[in-house]
VMD Tcl script that builds the backbone (N, CA, C; Angstrom):
set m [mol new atoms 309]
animate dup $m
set s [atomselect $m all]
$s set {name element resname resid chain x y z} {
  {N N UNK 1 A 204.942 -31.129 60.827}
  {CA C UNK 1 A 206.145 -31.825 61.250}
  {C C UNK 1 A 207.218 -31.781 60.154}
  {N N UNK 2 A 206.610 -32.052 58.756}
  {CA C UNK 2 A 208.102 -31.853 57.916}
  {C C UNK 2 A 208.315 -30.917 57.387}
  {N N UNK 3 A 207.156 -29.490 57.742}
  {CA C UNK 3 A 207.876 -28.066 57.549}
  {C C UNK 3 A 209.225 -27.923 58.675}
  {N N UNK 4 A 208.251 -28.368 59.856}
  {CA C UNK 4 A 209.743 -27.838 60.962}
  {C C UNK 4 A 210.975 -28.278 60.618}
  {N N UNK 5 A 210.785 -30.046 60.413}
  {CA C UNK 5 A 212.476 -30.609 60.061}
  {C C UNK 5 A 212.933 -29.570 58.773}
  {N N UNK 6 A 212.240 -29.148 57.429}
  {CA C UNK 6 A 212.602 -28.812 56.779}
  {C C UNK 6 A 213.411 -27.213 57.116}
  {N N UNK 7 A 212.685 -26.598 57.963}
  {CA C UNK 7 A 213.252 -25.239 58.630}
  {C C UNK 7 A 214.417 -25.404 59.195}
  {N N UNK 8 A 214.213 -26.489 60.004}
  {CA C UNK 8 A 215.310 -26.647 61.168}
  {C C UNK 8 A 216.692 -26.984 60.524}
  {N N UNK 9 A 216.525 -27.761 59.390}
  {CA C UNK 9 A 217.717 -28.348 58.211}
  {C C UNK 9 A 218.342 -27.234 57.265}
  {N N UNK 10 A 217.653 -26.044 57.357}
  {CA C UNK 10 A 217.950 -24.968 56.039}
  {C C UNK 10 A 218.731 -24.098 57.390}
  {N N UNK 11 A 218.135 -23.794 58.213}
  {CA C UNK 11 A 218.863 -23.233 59.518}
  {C C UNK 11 A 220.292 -23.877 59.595}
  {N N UNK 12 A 220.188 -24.946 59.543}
  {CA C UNK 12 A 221.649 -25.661 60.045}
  {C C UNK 12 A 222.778 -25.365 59.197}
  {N N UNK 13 A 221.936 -25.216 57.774}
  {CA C UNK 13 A 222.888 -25.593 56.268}
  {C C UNK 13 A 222.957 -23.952 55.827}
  {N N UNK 14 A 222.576 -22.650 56.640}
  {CA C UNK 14 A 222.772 -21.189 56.252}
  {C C UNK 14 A 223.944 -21.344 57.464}
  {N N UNK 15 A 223.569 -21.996 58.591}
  {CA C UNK 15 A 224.651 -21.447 59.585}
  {C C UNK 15 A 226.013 -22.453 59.260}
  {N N UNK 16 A 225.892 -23.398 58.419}
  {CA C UNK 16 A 226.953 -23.884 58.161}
  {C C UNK 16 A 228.454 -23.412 57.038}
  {N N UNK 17 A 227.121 -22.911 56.280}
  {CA C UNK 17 A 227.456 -21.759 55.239}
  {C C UNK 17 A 228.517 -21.025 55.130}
  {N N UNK 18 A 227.618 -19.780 56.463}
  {CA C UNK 18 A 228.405 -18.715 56.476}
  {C C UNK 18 A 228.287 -17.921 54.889}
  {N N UNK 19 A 226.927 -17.515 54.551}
  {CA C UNK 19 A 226.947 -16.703 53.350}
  {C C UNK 19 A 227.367 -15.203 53.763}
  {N N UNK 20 A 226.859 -14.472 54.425}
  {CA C UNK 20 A 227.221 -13.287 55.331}
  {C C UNK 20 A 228.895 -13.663 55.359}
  {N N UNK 21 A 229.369 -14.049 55.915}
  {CA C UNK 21 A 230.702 -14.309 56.314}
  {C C UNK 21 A 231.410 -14.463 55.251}
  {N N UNK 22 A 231.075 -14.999 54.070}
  {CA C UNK 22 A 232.067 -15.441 53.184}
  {C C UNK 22 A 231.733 -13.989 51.947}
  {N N UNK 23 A 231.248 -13.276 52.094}
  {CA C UNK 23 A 230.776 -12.055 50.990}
  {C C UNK 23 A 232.284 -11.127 51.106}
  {N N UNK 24 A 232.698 -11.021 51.975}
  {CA C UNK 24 A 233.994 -10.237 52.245}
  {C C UNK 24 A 235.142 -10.823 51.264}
  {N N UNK 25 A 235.244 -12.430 51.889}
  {CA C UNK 25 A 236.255 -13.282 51.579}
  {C C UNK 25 A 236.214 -13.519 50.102}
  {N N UNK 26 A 234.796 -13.471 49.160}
  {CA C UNK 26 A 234.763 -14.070 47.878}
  {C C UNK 26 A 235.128 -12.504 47.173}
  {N N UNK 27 A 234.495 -11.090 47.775}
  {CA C UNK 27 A 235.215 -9.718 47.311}
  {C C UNK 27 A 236.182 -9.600 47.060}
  {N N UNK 28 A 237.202 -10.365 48.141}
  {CA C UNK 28 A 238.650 -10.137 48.090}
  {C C UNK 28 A 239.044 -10.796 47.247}
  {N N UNK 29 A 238.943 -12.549 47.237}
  {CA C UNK 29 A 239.261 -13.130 46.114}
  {C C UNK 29 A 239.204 -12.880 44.566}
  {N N UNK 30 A 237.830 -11.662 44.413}
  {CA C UNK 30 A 237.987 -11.852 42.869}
  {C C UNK 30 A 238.131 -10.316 42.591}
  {N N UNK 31 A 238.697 -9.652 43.051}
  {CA C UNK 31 A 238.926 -8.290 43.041}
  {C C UNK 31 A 239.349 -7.723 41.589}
  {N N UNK 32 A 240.366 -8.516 41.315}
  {CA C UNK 32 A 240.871 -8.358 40.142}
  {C C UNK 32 A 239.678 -8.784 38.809}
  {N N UNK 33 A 238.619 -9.343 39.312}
  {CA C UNK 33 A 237.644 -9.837 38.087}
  {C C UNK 33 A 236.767 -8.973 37.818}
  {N N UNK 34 A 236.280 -9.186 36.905}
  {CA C UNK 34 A 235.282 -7.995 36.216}
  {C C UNK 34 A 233.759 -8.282 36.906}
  {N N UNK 35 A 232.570 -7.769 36.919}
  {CA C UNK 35 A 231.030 -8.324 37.113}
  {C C UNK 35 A 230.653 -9.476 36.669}
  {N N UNK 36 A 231.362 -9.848 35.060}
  {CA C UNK 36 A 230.761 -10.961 34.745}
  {C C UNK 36 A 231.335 -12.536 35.140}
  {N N UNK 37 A 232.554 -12.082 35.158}
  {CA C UNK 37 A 234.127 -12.748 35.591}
  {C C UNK 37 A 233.964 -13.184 36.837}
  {N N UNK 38 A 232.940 -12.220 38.025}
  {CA C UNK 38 A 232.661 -12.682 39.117}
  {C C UNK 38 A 231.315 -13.535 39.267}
  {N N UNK 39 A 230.336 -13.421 38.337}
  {CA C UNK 39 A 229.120 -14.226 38.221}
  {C C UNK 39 A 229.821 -15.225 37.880}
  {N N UNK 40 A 230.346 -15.894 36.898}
  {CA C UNK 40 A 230.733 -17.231 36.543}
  {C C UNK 40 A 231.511 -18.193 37.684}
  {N N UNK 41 A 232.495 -16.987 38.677}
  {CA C UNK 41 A 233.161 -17.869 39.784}
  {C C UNK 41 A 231.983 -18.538 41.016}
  {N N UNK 42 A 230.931 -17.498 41.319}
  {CA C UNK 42 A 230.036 -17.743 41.652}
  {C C UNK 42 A 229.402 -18.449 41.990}
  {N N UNK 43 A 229.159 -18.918 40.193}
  {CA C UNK 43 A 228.324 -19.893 39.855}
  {C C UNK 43 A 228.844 -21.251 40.180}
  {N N UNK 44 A 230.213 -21.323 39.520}
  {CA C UNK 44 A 231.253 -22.565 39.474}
  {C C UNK 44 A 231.466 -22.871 41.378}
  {N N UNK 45 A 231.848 -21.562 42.312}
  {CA C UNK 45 A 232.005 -22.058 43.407}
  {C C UNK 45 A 230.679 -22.860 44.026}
  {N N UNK 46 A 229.583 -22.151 43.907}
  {CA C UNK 46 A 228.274 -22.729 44.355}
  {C C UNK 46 A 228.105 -24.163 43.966}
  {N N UNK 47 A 228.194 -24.429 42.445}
  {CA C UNK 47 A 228.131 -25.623 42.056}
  {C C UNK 47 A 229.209 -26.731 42.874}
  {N N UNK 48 A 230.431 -26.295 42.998}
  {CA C UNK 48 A 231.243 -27.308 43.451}
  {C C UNK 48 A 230.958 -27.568 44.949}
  {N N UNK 49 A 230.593 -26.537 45.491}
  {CA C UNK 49 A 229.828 -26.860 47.163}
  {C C UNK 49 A 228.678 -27.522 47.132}
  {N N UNK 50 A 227.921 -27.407 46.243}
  {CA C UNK 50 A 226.662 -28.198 46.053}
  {C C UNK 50 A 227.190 -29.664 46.065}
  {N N UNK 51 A 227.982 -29.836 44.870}
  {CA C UNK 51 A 228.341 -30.905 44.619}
  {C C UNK 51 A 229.102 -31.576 45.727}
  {N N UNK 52 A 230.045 -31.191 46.417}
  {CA C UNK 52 A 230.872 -31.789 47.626}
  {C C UNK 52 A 229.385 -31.733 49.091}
  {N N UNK 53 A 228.869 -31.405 49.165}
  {CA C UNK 53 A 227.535 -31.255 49.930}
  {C C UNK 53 A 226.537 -32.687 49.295}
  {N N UNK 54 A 226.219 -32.880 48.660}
  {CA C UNK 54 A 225.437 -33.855 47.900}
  {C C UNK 54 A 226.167 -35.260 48.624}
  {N N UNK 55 A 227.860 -35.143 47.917}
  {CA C UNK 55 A 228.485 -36.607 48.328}
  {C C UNK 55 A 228.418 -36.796 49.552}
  {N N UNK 56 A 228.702 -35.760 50.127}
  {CA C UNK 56 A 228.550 -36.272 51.631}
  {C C UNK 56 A 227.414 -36.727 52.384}
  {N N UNK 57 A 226.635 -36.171 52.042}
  {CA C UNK 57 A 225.177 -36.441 52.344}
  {C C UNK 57 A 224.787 -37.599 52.116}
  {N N UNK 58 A 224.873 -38.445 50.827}
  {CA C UNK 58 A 224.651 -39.809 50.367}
  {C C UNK 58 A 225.407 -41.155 50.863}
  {N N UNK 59 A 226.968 -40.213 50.829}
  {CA C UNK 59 A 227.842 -41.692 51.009}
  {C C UNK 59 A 228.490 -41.262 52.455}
  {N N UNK 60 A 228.318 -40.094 53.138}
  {CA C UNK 60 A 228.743 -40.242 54.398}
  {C C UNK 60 A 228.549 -41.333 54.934}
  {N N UNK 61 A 227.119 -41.603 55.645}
  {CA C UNK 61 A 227.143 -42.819 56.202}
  {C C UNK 61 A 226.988 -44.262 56.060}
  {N N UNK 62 A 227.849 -44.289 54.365}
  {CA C UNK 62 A 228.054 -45.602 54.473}
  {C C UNK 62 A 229.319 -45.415 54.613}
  {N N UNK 63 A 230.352 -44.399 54.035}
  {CA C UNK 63 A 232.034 -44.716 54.480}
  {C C UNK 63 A 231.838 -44.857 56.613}
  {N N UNK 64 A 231.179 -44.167 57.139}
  {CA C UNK 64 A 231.207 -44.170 58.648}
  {C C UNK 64 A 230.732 -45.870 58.993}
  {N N UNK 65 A 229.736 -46.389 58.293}
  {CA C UNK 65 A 229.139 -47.966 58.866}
  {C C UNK 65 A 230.575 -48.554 57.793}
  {N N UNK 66 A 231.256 -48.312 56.856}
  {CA C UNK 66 A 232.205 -49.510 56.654}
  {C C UNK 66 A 233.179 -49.055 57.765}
  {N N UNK 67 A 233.914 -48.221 57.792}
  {CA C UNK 67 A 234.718 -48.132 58.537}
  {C C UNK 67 A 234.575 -48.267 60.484}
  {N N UNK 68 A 233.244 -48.797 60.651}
  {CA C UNK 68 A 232.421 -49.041 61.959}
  {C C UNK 68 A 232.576 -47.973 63.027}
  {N N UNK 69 A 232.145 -46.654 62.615}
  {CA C UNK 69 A 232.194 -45.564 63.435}
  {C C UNK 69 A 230.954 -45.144 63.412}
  {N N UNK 70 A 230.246 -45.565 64.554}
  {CA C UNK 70 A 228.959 -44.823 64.897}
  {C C UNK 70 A 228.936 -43.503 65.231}
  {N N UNK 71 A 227.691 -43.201 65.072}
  {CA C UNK 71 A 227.048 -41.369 65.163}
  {C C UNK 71 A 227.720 -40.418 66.163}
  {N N UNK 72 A 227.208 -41.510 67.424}
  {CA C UNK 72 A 227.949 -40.929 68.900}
  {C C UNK 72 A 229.749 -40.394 68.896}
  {N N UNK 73 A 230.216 -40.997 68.768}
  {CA C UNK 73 A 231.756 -41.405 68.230}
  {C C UNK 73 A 232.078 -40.247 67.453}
  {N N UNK 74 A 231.754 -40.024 66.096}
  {CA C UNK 74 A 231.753 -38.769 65.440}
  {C C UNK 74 A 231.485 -37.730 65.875}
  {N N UNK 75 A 229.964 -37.666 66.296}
  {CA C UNK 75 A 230.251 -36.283 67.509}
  {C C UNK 75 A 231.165 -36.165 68.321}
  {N N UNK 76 A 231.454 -37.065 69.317}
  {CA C UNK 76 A 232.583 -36.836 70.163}
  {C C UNK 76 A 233.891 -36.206 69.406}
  {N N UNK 77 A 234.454 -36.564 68.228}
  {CA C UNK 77 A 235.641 -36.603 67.917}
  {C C UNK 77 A 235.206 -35.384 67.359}
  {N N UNK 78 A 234.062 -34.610 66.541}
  {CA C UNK 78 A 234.348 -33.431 66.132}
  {C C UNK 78 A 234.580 -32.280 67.380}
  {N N UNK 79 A 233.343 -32.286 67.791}
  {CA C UNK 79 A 233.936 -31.753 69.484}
  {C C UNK 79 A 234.971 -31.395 69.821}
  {N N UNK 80 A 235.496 -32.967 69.925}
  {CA C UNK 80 A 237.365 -32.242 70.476}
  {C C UNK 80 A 238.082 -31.542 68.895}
  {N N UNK 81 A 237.693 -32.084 68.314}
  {CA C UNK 81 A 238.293 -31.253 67.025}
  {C C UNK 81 A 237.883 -29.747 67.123}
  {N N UNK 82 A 236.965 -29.295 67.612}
  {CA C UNK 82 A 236.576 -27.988 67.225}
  {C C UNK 82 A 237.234 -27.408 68.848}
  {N N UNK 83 A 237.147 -28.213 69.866}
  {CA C UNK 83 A 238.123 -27.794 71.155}
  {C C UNK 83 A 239.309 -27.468 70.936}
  {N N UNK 84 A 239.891 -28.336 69.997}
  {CA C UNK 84 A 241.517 -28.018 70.065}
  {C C UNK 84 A 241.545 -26.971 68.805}
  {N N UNK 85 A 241.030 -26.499 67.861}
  {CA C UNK 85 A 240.788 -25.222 67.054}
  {C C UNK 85 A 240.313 -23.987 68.054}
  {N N UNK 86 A 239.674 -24.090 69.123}
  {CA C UNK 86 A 239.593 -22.928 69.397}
  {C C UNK 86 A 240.519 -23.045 70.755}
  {N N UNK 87 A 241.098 -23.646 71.152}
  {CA C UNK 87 A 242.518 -23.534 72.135}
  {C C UNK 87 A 243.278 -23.165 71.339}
  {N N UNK 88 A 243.675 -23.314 69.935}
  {CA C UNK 88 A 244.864 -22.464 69.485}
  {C C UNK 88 A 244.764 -21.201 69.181}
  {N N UNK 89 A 243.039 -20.894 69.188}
  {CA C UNK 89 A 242.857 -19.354 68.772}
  {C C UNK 89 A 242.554 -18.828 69.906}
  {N N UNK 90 A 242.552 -19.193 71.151}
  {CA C UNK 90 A 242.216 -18.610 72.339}
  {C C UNK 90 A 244.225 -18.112 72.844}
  {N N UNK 91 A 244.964 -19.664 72.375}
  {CA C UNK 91 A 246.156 -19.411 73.259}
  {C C UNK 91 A 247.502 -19.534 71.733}
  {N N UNK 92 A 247.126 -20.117 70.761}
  {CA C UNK 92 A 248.312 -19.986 69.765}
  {C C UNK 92 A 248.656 -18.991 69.858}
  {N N UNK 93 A 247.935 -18.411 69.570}
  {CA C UNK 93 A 249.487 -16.585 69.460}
  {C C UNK 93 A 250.042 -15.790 70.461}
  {N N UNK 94 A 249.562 -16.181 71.403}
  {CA C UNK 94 A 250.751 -15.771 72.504}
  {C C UNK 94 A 251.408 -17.093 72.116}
  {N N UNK 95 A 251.981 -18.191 72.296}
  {CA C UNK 95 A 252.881 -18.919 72.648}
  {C C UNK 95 A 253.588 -18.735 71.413}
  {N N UNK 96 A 253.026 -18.519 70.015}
  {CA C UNK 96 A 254.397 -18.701 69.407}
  {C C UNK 96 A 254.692 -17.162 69.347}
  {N N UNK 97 A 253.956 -16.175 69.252}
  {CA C UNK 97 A 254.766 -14.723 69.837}
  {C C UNK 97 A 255.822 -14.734 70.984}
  {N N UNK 98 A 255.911 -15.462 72.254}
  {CA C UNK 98 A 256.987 -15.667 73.105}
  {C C UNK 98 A 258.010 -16.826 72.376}
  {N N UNK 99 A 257.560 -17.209 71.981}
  {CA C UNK 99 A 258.643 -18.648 71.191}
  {C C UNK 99 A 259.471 -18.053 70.011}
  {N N UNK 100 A 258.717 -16.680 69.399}
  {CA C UNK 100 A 259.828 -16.090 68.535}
  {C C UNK 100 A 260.738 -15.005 68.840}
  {N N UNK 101 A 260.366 -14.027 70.345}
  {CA C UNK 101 A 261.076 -13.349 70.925}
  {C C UNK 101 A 261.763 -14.308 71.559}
  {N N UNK 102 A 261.889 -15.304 72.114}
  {CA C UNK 102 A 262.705 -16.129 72.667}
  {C C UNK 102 A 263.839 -16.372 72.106}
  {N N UNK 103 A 263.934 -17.152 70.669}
  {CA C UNK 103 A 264.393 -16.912 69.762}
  {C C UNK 103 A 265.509 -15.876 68.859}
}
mol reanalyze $m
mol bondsrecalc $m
mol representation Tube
mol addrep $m
């Protein structure tokens, strides 16, 4: 039982990631850096995600119980948060492409 949670939690936290996905994005960023120049950003970016990953983890849900926003509630609101992110990438660029030929 606490291999699975433990699987099921490393699953969540690779797909949250995006290590695959971000190998392009961190190439581009340090292009101009040398091998070693890029180990140290690396290191420093990993650490600071660790670190912003940690706080949240600990004091998330006490800022959510002071501010009296239960579990349910948060899901809901990311939801529509991630609804209205992908309505602008489904329909933003046509509308402001006609809004600047309009123009």
């Amino acid at each position: 039982m606490l291999f699975h949670r433990l699987a099921e939690n490393l699953v969540t936290l690779i797909v949250v990631l995006d290590p695959v996905g971000s190998v392009p994005i961190f190439l581009h960023a340090t292009a101009h850096a040398g091998a070693r120049e890029r180990t140290k950003i690396a290191v420093a970016a990993t650490a600071v995600a660790l670190l912003v990953l940690m706080l949240f983890l600990h004091f998330a849900q006490y800022l959510l119980n002071e501010m009296h926003i239960g579990i349910p509630a948060f899901r809901i609101a990311g939801g529509a948060v991630l609804l209205v992110f992908a309505l602008r990438m489904i329909f933003g660029g046509q509308h402001e492409e006609t809004a600047a030929e309009s123009a």
